[in-house]
C-alpha positions, 0 to 999 in steps of 0.5 A: 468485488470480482477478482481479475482472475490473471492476478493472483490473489494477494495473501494477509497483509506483511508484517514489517517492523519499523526498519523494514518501513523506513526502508520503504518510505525510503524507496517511495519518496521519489515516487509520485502518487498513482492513486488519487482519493477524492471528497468522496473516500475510499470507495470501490473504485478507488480500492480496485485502483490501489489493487491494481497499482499493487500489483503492479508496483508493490509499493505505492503512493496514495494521495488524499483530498481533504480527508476528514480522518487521514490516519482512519483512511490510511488504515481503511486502504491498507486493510481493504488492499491487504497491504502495509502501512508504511506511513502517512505524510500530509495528505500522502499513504504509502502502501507495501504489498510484494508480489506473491509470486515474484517480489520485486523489492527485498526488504533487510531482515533485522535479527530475524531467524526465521 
């Protein structure tokens, strides 16, 4: 899959624990999905839709038709896209990826001395 050489190549995947999380799903459940997966799965299209609404927005919603393994979907998106899972509810993901450059959403730090 070729790479929109204007965007920057997103790094791995955040590590975020289960407050960082929270506080994400916290922020998305406003937003509607961006991303919609069909009968067909998770294909290349749908991975360079997830790409672009990334890097667009960080923080994402991604809905689900009739998935015969949600939880195994959900994993799938997040791996493909470098991003974290923040959580599934119902048929929805929510996918975190900052933006290498200029986060646009700062997560709280929980006892972290980095």
């Amino acid at each position: 899959m070729s790479q929109d050489p204007d965007r920057s190549t997103p790094g791995p995947a955040p590590k975020l624990d289960g407050a960082q999380r929270r506080f994400l799903r916290g922020r998305a459940h406003p937003l509607k999905p961006v991303v919609f997966v069909g009968e067909g799965g998770v294909s290349p299209s749908v991975l360079a839709a997830v790409h672009a609404a990334l890097a667009d927005h960080e923080l994402i919603k991604i809905r689900l038709r009739q998935p015969s393994d949600k939880k195994a979907a959900a994993q799938a998106l997040a791996d493909e896209s470098s991003a974290a899972l923040c959580g599934v509810v119902g048929h929805t993901v929510v996918l975190y990826r900052p933006d290498p450059d200029e986060p646009k959403i700062v997560l709280p730090r929980r006892g972290e001395s980095d």
